[in-house]
C-alpha positions as CSV (number, residue, x, y, z in Angstrom):
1,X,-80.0,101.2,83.0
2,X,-80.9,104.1,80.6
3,X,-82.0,107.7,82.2
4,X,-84.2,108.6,79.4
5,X,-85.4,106.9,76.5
6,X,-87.3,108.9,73.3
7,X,-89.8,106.5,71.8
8,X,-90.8,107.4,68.5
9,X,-95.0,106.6,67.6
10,X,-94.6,102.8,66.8
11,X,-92.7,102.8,70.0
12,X,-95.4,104.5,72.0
13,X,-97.9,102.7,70.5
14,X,-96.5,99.4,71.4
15,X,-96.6,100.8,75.4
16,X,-100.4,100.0,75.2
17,X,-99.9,96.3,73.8
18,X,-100.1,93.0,75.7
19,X,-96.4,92.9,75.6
20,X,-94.7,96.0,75.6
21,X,-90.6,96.3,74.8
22,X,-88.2,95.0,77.5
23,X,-85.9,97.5,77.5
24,X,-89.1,99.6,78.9
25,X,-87.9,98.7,82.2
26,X,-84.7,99.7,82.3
27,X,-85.7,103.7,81.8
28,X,-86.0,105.5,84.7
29,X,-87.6,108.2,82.0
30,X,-89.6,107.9,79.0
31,X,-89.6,111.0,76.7
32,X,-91.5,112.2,73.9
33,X,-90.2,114.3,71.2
34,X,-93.2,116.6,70.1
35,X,-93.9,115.5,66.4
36,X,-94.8,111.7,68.1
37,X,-97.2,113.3,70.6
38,X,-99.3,114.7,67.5
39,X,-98.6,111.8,65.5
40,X,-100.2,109.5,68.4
41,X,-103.1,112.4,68.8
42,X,-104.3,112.2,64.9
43,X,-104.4,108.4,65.4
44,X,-106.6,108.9,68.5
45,X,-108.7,111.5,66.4
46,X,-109.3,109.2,63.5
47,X,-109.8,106.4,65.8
48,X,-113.0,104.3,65.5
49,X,-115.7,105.7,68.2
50,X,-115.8,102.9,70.6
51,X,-111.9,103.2,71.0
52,X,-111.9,106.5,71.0
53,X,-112.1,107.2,74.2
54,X,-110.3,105.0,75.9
55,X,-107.4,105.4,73.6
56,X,-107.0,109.0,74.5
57,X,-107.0,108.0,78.3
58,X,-104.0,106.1,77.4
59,X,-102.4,109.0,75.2
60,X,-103.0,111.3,78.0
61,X,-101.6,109.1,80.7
62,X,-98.5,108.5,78.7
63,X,-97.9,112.0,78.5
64,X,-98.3,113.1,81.9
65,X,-95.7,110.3,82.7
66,X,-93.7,111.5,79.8
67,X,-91.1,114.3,79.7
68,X,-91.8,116.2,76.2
69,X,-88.9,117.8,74.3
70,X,-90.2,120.4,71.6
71,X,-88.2,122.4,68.8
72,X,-86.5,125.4,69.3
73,X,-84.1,127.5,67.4
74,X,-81.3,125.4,68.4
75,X,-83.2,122.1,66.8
76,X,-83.3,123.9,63.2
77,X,-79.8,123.6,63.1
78,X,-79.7,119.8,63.5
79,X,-82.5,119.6,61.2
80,X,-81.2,121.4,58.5
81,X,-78.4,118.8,59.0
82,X,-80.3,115.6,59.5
83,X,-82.5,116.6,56.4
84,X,-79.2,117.4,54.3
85,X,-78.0,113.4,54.9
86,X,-81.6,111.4,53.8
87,X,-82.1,112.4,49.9
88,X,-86.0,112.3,48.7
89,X,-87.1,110.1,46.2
90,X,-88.6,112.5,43.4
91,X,-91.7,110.0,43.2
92,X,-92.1,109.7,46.9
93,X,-95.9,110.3,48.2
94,X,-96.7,113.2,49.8
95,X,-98.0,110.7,52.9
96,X,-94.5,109.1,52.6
97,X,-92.8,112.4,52.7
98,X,-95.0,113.8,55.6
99,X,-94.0,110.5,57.7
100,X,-90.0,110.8,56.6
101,X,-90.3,115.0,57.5
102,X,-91.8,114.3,61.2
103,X,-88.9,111.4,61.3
104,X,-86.7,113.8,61.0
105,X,-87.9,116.6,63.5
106,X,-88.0,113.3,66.2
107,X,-84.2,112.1,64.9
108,X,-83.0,116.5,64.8
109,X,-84.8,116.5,68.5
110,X,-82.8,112.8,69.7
111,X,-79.8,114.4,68.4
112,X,-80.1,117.9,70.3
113,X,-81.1,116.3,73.6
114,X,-78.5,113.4,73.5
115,X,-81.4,110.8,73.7
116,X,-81.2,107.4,72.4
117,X,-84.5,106.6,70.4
118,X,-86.5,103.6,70.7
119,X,-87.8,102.4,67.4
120,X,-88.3,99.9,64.5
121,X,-88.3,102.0,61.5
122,X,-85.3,101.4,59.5
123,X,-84.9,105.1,58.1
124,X,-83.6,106.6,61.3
125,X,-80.5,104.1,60.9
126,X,-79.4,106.9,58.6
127,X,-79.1,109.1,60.6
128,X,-75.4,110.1,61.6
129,X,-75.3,110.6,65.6
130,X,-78.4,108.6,66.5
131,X,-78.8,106.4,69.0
132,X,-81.5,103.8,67.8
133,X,-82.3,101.3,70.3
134,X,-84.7,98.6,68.5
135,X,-86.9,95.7,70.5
């Protein structure tokens, strides 16, 4: 049994499927890095109106259960290290790039807090001194 699991957004996002990931109920503790909690907020925002509403119920009950870690001086330093190991394609969109730079803050964050990450997004495998958990 895990203490606390960080999910990253395709992780939390799967929390409010039919069938959300097993190893769900072996964490006495979800957490949420801070770059996923806007990350799941601008999908709410630029939700379609009939959803909208009930999708930020969700969002907010998630984080009320959640504990939220958030940068501090201490997480620049494992950025500026995590960011040093993934080279940028020079042709890379500036979506692309967005996505991989709030990857990072959530990986620099994992790192800092010794929290294992739940996720599906092959780029954090990376990472040295990551825990990914996939489901």
């Amino acid at each position: 049994m895990l203490e606390e699991l960080a999910l990253d957004s395709s992780a939390a996002i799967e929390i409010f499927g039919d069938q959300p990931p097993a190893v769900l109920e072996t964490v006495d503790r979800i957490v949420l890095p801070l770059p996923v909690v806007g990350e799941l907020r601008f999908g709410v925002v630029n939700a379609a109106e009939p959803w909208r509403d009930r999708l930020l119920t969700q969002l907010d009950r998630l984080i009320s259960r959640a504990r939220i870690v958030a940068a501090d001086l201490e997480t620049t330093k494992t950025y500026a290290t995590v960011r040093a190991q993934i080279p940028f394609p020079t042709n890379m969109s500036r979506r692309r790039e967005g996505s991989l730079l709030n990857d990072l803050w959530i990986a620099a964050l994992c790192i800092q807090h010794e929290l294992p990450l739940l996720t599906n997004d092959g780029d954090f495998e990376r990472i040295e001194g990551l825990q990914v958990i996939h489901w």
